[in-house]
ROSE-164419 format. One line per field, with one value per residue: residue number from 0; x negated, y, z of N, C-alpha, C, O in turn. Coordinates in steps of 0.1 Angstrom, whole numbers, always signed. Layout:
ROSE-164419
num = (NUM,...)
n.X = (X,...)
n.Y = (Y,...)
n.Z = (Z,...)
ca.X = (X,...)
ca.Y = (Y,...)
ca.Z = (Z,...)
c.X = (X,...)
c.Y = (Y,...)
c.Z = (Z,...)
o.X = (X,...)
o.Y = (Y,...)
o.Z = (Z,...)
//
This chain:
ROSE-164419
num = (0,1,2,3,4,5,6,7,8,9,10,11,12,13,14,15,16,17,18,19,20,21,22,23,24,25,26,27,28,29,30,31,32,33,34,35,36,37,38,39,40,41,42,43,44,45,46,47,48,49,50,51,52,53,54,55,56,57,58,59,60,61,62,63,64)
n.X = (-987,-990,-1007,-1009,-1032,-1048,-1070,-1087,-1071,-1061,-1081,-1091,-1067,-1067,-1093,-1087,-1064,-1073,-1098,-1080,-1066,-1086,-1098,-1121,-1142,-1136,-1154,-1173,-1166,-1174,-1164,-1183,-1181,-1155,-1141,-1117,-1108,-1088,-1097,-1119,-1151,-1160,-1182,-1190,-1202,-1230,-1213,-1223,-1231,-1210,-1198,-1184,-1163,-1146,-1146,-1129,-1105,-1100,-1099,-1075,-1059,-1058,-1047,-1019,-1009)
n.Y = (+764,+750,+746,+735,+749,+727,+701,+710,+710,+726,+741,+726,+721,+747,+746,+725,+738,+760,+744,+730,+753,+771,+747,+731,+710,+696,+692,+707,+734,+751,+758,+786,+801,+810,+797,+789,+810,+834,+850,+839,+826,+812,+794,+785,+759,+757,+780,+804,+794,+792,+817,+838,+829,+820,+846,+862,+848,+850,+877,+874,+872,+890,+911,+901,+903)
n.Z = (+561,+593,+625,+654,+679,+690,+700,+678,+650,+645,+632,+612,+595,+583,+570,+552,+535,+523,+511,+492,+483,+469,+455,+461,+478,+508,+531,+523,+532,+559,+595,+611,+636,+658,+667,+689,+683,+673,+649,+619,+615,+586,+562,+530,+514,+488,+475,+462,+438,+423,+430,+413,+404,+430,+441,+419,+425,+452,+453,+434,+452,+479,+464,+464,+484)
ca.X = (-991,-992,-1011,-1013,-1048,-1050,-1084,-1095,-1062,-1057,-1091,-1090,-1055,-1072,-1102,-1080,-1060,-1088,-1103,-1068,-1063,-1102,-1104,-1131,-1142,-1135,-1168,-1184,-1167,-1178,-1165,-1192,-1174,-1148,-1132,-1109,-1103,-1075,-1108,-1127,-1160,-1163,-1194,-1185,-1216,-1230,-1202,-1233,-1230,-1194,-1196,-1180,-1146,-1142,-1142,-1117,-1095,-1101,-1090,-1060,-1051,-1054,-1039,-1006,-1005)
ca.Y = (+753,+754,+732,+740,+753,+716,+698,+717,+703,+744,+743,+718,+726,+760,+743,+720,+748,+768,+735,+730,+766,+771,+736,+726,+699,+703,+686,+721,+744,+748,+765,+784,+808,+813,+783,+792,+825,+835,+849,+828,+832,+800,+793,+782,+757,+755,+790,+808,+787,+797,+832,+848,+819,+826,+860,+862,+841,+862,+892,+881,+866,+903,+920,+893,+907)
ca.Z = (+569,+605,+634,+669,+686,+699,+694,+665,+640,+636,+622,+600,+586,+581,+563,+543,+529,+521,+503,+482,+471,+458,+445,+467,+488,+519,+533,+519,+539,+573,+607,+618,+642,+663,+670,+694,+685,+659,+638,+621,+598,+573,+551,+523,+510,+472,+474,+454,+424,+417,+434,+404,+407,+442,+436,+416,+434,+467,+449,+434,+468,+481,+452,+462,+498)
c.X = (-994,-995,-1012,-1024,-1049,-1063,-1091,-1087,-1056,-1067,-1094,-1079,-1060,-1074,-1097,-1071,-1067,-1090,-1092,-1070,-1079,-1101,-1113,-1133,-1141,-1146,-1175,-1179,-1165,-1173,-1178,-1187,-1162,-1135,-1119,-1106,-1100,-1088,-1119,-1142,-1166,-1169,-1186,-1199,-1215,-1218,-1210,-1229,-1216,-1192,-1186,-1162,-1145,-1140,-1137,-1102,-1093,-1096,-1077,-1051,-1045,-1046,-1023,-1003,-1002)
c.Y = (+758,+743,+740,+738,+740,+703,+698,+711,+721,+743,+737,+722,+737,+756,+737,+730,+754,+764,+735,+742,+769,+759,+735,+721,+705,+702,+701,+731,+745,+759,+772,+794,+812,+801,+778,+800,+825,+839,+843,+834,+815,+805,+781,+774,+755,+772,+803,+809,+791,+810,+835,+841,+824,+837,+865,+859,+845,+873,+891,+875,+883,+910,+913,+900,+920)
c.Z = (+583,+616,+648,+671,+693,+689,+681,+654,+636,+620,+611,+595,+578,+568,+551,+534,+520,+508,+486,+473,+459,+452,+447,+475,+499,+532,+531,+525,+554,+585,+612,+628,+644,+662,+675,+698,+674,+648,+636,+610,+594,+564,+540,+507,+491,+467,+463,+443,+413,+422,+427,+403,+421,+446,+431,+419,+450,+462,+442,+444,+472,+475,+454,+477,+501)
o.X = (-1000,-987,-1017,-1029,-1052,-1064,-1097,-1094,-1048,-1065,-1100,-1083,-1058,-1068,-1101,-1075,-1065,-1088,-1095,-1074,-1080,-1104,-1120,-1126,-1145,-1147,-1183,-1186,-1155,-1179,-1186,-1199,-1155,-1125,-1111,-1102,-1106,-1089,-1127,-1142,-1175,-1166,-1179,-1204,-1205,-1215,-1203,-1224,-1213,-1183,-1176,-1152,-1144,-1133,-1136,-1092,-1083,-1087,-1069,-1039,-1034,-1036,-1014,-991,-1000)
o.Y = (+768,+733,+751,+727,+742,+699,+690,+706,+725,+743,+742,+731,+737,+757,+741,+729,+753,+770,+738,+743,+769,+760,+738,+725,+716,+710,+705,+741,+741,+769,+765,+794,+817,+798,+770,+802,+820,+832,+841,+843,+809,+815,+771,+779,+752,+774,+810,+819,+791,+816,+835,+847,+836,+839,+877,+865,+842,+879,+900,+875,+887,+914,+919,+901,+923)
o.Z = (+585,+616,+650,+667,+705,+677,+675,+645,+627,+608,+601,+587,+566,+558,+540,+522,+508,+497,+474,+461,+447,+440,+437,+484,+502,+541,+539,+523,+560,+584,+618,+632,+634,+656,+671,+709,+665,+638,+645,+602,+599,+557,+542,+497,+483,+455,+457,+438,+401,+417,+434,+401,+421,+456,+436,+417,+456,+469,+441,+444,+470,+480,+449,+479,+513)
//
């Protein structure tokens, strides 16, 4: 998926993505830095509760790259 850096429709695509692959709302994960800079750091709310799913799913992301 790809959006141009044009009024934050990167960022969202991002976030939407994000949302899709975890299987999580997308309302729960939040920009909190770097907005318009290629790196980003997203909080990822209630992301606790499931630690141990998202955790898994982060690593076999990496393990695919």
């Amino acid at each position: 998926m790809r959006a141009v850096p044009e009024k934050g429709r990167a960022n969202s695509a991002l976030i939407a993505l994000l949302a899709k692959a975890l299987d999580w709302p997308k309302g729960a994960i939040l920009l909190e830095s770097g907005d318009t800079n290629r790196l980003k750091r997203l909080r990822i709310r209630d992301g606790a509760h499931a630690a141990a799913r998202l955790t898994t799913i982060i690593d076999i992301w990496v393990q695919a790259t």
